[in-house]
C-alpha positions as CSV (number, residue, x, y, z in Angstrom):
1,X,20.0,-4.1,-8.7
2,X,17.4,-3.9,-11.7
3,X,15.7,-1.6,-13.2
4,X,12.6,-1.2,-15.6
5,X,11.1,1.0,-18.0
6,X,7.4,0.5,-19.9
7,X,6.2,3.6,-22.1
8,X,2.2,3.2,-23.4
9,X,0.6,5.9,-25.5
10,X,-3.2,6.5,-24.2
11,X,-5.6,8.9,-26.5
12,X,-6.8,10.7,-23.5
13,X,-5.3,13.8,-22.5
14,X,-2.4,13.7,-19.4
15,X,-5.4,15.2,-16.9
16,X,-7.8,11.8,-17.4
17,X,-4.9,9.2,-17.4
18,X,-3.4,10.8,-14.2
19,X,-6.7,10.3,-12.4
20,X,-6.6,6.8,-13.4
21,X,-3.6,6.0,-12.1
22,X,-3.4,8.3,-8.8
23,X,-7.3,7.6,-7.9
24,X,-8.6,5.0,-5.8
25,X,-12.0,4.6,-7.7
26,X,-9.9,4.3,-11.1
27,X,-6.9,2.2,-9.6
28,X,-8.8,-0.8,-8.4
29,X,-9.8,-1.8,-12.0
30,X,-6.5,-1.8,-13.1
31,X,-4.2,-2.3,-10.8
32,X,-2.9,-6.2,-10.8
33,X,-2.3,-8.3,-13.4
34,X,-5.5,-9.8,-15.5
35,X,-5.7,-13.1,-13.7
36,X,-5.8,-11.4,-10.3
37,X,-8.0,-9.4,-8.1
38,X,-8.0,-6.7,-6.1
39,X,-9.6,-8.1,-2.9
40,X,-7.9,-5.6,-0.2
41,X,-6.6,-1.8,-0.9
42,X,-5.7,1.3,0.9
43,X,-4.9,2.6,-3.1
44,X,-4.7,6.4,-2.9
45,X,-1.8,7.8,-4.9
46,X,-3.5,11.6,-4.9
47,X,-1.3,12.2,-1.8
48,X,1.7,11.2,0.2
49,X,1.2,8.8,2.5
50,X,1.0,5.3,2.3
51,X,-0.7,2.5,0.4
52,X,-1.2,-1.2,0.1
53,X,-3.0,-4.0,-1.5
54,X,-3.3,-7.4,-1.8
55,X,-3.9,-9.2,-5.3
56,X,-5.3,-12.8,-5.1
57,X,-5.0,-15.2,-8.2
58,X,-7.7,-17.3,-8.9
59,X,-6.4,-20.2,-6.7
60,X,-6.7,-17.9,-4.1
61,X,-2.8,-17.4,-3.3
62,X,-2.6,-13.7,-2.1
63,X,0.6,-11.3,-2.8
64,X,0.3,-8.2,-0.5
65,X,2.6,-5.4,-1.4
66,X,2.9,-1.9,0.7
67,X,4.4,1.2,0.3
68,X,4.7,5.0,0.6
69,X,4.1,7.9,-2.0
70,X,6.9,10.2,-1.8
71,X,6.0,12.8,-4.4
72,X,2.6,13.8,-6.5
73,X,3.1,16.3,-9.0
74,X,-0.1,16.9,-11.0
75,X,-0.7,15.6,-14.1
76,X,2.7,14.9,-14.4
77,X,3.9,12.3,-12.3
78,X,3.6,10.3,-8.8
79,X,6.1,8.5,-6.8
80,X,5.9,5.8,-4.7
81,X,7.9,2.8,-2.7
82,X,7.0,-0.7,-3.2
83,X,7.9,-4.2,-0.9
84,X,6.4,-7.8,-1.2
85,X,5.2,-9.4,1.6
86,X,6.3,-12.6,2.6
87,X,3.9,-15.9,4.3
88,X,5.0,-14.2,8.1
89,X,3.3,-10.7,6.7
90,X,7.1,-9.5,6.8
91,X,7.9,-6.8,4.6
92,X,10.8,-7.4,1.9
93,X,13.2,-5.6,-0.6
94,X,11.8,-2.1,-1.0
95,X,11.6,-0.8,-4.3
96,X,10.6,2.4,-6.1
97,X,7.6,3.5,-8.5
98,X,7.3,6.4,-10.8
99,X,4.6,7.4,-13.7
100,X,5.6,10.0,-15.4
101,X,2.6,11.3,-18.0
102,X,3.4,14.0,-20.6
103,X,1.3,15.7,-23.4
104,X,2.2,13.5,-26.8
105,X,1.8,15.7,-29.2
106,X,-1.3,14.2,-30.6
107,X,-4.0,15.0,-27.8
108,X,-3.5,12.6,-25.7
109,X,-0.5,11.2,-23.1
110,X,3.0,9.5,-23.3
111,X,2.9,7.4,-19.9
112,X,6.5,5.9,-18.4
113,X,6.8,3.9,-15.7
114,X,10.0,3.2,-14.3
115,X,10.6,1.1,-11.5
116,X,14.0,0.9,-10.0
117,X,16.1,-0.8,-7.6
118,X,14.6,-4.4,-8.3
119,X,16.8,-7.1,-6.5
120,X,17.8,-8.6,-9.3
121,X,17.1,-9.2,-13.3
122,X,14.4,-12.1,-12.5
123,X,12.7,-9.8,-10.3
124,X,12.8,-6.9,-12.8
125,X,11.2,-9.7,-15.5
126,X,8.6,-11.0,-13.0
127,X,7.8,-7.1,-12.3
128,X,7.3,-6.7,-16.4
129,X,5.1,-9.2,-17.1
130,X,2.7,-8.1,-13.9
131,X,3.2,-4.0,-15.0
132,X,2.5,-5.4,-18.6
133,X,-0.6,-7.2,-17.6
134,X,-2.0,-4.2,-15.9
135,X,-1.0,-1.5,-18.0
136,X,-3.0,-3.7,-20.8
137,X,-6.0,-3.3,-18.1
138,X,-5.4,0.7,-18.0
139,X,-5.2,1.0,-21.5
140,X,-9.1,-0.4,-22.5
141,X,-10.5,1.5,-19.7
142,X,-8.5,4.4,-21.5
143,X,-10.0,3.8,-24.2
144,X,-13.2,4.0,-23.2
């Protein structure tokens, strides 16, 4: 098993950056990579219960993932699972999702994800690059 870590520093306070990445308004124009979109969601990480969405590239491939929130603690964190689908609409290797968000001493928020239990250290590197991608999405409409 894999895990990752990806810290960002946002100039808005803990409050704004949690809605952005718990609400479903806010979490549609980040969440994906910059290549994809977002053309199916159930995105609401306000609550527990599940989610899903499906990206699409721009050769129209689709990449549907699922999963569940376990635990929303606001503005300091949310937890979620997360599994790919496969071609069959199967669901694969689960996975889990935390943002943490603190105060960072400078008026705005330290944000860490952490996703663990990745099959493997290609998955894990496939994972950063698409968190990467996405977080670079969050952080301009942070900035904003």
């Amino acid at each position: 098993m894999s895990d990752l870590t990806i810290e960002r520093d946002f100039t808005a306070e803990p409050e704004t950056v949690f809605s952005f990445v718990t609400q479903s308004e806010h979490l549609v124009k980040w969440w994906g990579p910059e290549s994809m979109t977002l053309p199916e969601h159930a995105l609401d990480l306000t609550r527990k219960g599940p989610w899903s969405s499906v990206m699409m590239s721009a050769e129209g491939n689709r990449f549907k993932v699922t999963g569940v929130v376990t635990a929303v603690s606001p503005p300091k964190s949310v937890e979620f699972t997360w599994a790919w689908h496969d071609e069959n609409d199967e669901r694969g290797h689960e996975s889990r999702v935390r943002f943490t968000l603190e105060a960072n001493g400078s008026g705005g928020t330290r944000f860490i994800l952490y996703h663990t239990g990745l099959p493997d250290d290609e998955s894990a590197s496939g994972h950063n690059d698409g968190w990467t991608s996405s977080l670079r999405k969050l952080e301009r409409m942070a900035a904003t």
